[in-house]
VMD Tcl script that builds the backbone (N, CA, C; Angstrom):
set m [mol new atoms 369]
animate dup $m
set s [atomselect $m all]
$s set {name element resname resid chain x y z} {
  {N N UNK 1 A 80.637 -98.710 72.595}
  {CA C UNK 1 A 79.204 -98.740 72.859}
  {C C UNK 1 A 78.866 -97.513 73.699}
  {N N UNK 2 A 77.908 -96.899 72.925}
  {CA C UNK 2 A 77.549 -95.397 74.011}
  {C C UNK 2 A 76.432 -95.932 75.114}
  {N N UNK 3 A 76.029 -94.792 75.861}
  {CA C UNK 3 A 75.334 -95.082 76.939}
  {C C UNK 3 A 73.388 -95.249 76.607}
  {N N UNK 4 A 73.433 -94.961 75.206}
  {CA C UNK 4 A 72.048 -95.066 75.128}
  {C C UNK 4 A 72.071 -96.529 74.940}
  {N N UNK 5 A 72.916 -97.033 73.722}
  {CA C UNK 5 A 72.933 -98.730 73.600}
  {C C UNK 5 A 73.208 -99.346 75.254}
  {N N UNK 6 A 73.560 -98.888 75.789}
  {CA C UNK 6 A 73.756 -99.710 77.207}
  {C C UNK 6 A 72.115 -99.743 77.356}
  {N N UNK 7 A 71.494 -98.390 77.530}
  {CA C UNK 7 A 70.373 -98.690 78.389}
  {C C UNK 7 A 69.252 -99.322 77.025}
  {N N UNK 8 A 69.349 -99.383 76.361}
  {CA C UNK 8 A 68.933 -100.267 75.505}
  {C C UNK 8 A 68.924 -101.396 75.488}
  {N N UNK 9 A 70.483 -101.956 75.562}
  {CA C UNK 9 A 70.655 -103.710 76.051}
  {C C UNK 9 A 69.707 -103.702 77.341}
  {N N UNK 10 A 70.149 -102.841 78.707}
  {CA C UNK 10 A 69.385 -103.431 79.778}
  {C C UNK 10 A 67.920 -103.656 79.771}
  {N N UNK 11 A 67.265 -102.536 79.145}
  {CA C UNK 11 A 65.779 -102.588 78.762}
  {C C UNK 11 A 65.847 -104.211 77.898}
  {N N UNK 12 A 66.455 -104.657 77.668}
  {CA C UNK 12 A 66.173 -105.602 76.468}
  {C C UNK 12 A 66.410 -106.608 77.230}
  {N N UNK 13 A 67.178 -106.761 78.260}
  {CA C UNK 13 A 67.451 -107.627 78.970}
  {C C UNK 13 A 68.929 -108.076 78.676}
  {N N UNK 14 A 69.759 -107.537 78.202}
  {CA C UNK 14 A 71.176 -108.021 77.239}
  {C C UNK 14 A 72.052 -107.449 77.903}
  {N N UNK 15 A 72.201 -107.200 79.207}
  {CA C UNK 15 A 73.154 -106.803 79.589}
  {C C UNK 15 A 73.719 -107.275 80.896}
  {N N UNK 16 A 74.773 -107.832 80.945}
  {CA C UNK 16 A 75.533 -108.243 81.814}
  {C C UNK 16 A 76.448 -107.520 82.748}
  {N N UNK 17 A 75.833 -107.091 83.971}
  {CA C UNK 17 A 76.636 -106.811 85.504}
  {C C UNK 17 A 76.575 -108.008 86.156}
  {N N UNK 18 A 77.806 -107.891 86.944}
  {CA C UNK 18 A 77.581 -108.744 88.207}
  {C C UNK 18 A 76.912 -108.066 89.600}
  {N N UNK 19 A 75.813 -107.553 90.402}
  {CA C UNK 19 A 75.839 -106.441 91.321}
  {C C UNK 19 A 74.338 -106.881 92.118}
  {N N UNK 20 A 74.392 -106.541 92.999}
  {CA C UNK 20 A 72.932 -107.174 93.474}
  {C C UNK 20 A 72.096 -106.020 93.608}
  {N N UNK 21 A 71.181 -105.938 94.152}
  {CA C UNK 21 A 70.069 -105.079 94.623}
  {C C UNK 21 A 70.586 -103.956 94.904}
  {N N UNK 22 A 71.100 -103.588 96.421}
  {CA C UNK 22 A 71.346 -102.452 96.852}
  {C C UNK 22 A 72.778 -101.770 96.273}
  {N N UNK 23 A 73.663 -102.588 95.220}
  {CA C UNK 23 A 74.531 -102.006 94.475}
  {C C UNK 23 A 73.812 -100.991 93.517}
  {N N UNK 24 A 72.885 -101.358 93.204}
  {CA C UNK 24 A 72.086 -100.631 92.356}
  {C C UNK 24 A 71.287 -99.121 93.005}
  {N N UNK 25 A 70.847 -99.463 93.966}
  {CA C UNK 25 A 70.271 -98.535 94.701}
  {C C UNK 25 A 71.147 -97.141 95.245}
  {N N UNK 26 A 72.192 -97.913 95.386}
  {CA C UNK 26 A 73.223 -97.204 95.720}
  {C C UNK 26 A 74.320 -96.031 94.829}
  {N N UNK 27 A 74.312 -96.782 93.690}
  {CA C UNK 27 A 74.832 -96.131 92.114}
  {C C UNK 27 A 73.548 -95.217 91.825}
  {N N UNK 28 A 71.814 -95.424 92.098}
  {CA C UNK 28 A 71.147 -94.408 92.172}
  {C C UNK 28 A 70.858 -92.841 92.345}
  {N N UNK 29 A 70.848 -93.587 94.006}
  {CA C UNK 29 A 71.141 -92.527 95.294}
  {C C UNK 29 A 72.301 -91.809 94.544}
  {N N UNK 30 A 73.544 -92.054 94.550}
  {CA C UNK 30 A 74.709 -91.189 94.185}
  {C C UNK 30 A 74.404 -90.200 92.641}
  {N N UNK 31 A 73.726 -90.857 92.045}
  {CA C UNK 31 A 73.381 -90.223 90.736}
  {C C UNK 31 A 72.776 -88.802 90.979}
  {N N UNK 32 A 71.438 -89.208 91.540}
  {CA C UNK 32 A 70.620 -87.687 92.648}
  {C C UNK 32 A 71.428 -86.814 93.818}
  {N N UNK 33 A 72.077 -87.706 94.429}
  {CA C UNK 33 A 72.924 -86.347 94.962}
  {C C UNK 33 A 74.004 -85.644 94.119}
  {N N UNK 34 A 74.834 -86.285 93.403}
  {CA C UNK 34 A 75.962 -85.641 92.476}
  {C C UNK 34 A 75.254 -84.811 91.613}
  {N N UNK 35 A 73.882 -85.097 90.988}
  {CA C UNK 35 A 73.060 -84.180 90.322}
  {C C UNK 35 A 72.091 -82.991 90.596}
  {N N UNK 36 A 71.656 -83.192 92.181}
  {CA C UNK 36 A 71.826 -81.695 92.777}
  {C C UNK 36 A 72.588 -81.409 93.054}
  {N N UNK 37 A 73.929 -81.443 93.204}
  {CA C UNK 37 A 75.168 -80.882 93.571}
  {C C UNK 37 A 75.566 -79.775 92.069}
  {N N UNK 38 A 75.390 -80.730 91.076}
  {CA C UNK 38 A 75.536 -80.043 89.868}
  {C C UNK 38 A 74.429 -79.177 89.800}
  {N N UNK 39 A 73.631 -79.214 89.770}
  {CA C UNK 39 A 72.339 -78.316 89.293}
  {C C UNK 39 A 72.356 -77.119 90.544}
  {N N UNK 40 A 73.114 -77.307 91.843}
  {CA C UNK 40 A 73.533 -75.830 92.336}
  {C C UNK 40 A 74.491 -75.032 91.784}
  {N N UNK 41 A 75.302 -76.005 91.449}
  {CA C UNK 41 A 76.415 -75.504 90.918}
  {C C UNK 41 A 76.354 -74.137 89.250}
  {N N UNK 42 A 75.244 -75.047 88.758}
  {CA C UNK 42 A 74.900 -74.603 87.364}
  {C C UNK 42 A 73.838 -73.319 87.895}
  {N N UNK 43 A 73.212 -73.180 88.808}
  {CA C UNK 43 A 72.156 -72.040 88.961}
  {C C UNK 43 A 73.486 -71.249 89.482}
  {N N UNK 44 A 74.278 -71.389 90.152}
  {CA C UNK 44 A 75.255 -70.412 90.588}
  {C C UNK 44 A 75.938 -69.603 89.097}
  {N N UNK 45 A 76.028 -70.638 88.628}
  {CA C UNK 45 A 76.793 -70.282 87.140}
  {C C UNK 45 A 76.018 -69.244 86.699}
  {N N UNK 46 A 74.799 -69.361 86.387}
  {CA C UNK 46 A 73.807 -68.668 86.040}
  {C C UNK 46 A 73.328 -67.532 86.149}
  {N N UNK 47 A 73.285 -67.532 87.222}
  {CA C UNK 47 A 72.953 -66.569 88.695}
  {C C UNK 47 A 74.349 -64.974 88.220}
  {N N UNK 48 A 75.462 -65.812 87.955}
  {CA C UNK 48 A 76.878 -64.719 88.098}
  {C C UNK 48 A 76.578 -63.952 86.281}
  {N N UNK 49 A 75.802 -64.563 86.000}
  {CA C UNK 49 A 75.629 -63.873 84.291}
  {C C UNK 49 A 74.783 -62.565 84.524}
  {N N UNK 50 A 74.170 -62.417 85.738}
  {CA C UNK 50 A 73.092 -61.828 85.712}
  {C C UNK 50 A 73.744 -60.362 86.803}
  {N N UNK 51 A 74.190 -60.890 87.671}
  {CA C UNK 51 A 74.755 -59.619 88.628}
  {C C UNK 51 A 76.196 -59.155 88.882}
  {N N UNK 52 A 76.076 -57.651 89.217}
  {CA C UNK 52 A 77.403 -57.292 89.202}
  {C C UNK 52 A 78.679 -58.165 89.728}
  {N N UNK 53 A 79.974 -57.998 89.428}
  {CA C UNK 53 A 80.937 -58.993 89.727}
  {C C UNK 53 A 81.916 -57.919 90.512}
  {N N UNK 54 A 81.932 -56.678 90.695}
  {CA C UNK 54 A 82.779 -55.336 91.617}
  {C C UNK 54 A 83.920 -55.317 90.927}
  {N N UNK 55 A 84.000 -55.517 88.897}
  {CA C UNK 55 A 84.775 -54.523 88.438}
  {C C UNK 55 A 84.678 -52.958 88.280}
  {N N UNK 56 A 83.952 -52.640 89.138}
  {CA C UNK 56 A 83.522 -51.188 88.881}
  {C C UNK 56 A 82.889 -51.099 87.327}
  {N N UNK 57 A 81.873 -51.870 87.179}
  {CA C UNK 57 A 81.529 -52.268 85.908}
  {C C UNK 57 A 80.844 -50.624 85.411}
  {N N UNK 58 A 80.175 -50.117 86.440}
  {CA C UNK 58 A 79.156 -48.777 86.446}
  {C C UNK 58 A 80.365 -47.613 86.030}
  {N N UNK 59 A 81.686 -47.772 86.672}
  {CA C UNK 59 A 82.578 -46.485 86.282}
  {C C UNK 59 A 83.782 -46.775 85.113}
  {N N UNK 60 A 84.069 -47.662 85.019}
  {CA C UNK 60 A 84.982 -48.116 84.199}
  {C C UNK 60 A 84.557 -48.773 82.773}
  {N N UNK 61 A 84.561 -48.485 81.672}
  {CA C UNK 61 A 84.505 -49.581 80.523}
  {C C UNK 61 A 85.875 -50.646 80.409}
  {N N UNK 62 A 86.836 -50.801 81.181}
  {CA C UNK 62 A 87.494 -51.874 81.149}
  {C C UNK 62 A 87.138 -52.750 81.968}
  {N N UNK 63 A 86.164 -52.092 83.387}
  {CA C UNK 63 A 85.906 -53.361 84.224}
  {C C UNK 63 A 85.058 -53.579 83.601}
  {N N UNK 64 A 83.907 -53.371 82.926}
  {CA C UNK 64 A 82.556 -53.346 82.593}
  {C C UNK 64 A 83.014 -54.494 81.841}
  {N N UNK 65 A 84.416 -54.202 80.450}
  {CA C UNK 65 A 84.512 -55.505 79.589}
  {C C UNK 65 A 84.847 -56.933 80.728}
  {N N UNK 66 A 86.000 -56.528 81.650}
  {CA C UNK 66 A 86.332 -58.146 81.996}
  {C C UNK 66 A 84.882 -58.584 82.855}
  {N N UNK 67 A 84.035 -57.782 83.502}
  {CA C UNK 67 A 83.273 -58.433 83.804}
  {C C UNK 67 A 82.339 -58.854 83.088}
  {N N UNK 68 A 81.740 -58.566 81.863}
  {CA C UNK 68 A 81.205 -59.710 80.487}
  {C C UNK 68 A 82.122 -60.620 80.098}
  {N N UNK 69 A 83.194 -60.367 80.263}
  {CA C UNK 69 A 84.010 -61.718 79.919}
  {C C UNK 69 A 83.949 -62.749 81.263}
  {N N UNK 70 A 83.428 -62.740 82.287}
  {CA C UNK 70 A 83.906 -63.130 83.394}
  {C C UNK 70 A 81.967 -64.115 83.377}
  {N N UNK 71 A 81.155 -62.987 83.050}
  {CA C UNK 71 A 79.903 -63.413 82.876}
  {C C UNK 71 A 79.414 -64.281 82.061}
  {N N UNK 72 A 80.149 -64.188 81.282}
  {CA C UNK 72 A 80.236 -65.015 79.792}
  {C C UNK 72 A 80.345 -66.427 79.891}
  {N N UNK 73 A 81.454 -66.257 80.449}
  {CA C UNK 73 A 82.706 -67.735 81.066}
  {C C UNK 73 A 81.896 -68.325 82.117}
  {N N UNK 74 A 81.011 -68.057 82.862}
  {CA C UNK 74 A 79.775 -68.213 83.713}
  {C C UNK 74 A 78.548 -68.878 83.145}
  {N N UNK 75 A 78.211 -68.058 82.358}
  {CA C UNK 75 A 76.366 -68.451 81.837}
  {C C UNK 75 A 75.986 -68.191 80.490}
  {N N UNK 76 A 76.944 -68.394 79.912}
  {CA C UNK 76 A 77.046 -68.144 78.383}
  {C C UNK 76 A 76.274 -69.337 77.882}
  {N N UNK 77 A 75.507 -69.780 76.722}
  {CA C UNK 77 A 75.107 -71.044 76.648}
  {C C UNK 77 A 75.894 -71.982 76.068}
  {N N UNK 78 A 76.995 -71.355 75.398}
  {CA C UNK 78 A 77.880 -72.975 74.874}
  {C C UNK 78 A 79.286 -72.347 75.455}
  {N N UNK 79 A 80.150 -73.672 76.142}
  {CA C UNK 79 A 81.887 -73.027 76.428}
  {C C UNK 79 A 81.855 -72.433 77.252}
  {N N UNK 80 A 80.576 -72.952 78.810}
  {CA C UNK 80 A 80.537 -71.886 79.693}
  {C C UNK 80 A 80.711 -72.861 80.928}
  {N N UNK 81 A 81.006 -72.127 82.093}
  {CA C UNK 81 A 80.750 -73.260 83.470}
  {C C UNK 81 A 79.101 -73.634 83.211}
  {N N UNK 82 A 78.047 -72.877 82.820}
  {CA C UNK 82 A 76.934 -73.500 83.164}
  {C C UNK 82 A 76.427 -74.193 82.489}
  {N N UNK 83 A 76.952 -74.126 80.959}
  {CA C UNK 83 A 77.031 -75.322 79.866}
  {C C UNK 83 A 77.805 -76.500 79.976}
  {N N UNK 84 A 78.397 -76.532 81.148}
  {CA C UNK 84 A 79.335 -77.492 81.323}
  {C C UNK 84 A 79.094 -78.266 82.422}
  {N N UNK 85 A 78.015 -77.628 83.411}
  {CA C UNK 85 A 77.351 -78.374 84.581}
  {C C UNK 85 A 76.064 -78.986 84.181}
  {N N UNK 86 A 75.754 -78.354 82.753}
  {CA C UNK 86 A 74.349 -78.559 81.824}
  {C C UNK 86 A 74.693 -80.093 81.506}
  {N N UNK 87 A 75.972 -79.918 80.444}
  {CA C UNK 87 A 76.013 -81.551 79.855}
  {C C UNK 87 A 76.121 -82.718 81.267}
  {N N UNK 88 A 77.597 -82.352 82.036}
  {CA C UNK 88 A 77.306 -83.443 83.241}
  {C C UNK 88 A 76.420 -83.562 83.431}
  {N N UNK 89 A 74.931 -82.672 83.809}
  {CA C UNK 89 A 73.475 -83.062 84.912}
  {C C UNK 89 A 72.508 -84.383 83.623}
  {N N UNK 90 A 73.241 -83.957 82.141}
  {CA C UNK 90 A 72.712 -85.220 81.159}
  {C C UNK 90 A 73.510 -86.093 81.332}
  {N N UNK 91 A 74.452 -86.108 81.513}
  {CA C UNK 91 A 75.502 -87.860 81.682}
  {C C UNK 91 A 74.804 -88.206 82.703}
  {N N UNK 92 A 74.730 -87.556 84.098}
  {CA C UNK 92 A 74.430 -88.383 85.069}
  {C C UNK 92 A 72.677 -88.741 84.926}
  {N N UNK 93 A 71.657 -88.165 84.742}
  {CA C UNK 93 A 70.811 -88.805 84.072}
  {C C UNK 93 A 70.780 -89.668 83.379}
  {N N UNK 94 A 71.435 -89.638 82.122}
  {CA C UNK 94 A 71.482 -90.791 81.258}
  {C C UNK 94 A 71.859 -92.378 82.047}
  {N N UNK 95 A 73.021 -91.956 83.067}
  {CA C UNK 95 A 73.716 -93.069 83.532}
  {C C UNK 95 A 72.978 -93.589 84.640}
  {N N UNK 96 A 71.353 -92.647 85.627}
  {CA C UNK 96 A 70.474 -93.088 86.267}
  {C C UNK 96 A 69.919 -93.809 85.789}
  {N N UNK 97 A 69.728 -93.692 84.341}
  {CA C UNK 97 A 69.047 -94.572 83.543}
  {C C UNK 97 A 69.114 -95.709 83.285}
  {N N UNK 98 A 70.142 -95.702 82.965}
  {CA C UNK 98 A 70.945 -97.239 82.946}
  {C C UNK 98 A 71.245 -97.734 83.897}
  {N N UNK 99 A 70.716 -97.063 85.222}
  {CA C UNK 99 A 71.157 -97.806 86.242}
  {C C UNK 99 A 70.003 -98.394 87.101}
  {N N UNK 100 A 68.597 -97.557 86.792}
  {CA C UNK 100 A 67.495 -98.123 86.540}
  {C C UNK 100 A 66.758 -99.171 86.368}
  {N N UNK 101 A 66.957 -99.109 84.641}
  {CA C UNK 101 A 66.475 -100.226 83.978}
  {C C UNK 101 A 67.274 -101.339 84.193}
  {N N UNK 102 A 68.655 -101.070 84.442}
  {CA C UNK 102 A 68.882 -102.479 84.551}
  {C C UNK 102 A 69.125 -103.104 86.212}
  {N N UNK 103 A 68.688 -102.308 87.216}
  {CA C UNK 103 A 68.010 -102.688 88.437}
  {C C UNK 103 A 66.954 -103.489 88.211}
  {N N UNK 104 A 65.520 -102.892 87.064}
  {CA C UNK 104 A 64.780 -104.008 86.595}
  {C C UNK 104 A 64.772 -104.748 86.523}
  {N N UNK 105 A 65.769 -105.003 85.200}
  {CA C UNK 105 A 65.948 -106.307 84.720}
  {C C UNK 105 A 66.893 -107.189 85.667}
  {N N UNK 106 A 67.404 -106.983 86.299}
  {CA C UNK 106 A 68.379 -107.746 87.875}
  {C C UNK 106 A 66.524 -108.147 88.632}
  {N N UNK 107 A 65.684 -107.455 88.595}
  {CA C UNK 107 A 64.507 -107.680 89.766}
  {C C UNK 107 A 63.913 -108.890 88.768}
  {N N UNK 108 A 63.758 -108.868 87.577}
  {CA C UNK 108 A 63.082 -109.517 87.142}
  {C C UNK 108 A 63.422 -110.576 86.889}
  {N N UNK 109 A 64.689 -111.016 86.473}
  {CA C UNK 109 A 65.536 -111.843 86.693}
  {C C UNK 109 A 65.626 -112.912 88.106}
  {N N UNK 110 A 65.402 -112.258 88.657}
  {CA C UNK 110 A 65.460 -112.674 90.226}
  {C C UNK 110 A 64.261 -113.156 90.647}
  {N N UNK 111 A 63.324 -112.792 90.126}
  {CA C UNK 111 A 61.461 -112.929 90.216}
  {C C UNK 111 A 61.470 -114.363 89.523}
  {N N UNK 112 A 61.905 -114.414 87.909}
  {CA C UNK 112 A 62.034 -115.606 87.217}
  {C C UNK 112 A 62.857 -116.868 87.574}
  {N N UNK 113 A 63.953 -116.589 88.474}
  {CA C UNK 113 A 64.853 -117.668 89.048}
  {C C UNK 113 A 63.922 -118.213 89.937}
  {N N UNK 114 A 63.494 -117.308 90.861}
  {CA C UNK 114 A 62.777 -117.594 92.251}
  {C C UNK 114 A 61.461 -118.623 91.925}
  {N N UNK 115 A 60.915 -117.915 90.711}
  {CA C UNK 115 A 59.753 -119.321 90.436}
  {C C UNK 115 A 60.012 -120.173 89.906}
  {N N UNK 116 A 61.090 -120.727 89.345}
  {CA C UNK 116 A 61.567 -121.826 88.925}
  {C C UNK 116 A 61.854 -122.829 89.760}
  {N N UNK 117 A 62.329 -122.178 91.095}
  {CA C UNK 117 A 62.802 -123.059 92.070}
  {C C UNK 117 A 61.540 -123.432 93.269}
  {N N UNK 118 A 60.577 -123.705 92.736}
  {CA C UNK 118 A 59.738 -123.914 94.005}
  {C C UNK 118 A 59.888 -124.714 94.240}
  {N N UNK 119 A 59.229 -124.684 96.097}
  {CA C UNK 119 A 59.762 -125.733 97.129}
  {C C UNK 119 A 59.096 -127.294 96.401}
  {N N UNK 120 A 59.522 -128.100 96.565}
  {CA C UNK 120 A 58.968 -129.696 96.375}
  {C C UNK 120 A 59.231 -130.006 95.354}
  {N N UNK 121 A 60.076 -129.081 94.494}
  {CA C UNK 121 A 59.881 -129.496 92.827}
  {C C UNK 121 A 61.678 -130.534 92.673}
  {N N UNK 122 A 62.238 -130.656 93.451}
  {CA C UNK 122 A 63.242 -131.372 93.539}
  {C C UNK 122 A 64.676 -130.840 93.579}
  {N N UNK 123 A 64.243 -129.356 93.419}
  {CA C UNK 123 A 65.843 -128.184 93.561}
  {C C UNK 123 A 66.084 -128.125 94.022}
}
mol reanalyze $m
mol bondsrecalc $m
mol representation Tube
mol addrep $m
């Protein structure tokens, strides 16, 4: 089962954790910091495609090559560090997602128990 059917079941209500409230909040929070962590990481990547790297790129055509190869391996768009901090910053989105919606559905769940049990009704 991939991660879109997960957040699919949870939107749907079909999905089974055991975890309360602030487990959720918490798998959040971590989502947003690990994902600016990545998204510095990936502007750095980025960033090294663009400026000199001190192979003597200006006097040499051999530094000039390893440093496009070096730039490349940096901020290239596919098979690169910054294509590779690109897909993680979508997993961990995707997996905010699902961690989201099915915080929801845990709230709503919890909303529906709670009125079932009102006081005087014999529960």
């Amino acid at each position: 089962m991939g991660i879109e059917d997960l957040i699919k079941n949870a939107n749907a209500g079909q999905l089974a954790l055991h975890m309360d409230d602030e487990a959720f909040s918490e798998l959040i929070k971590a989502c947003d910091v690990y994902r600016d962590q990545l998204e510095r990481l990936y502007n750095d990547a980025k960033s090294l495609g663009h400026h000199p790297l001190g192979f003597s790129e200006d006097h040499l055509s051999s530094g000039a090559a390893l440093a496009r190869k070096f730039q490349e391996k940096a901020a290239a768009p596919d098979n690169s560090a910054a294509a590779t901090f690109k897909s993680h910053m979508e997993r961990v989105d995707e997996f905010k997602s699902l961690f989201l919606a099915s915080r929801a559905a845990y709230r709503q769940m919890e909303e529906d128990n709670a009125r079932k049990f009102k006081p005087g009704d014999g529960h």
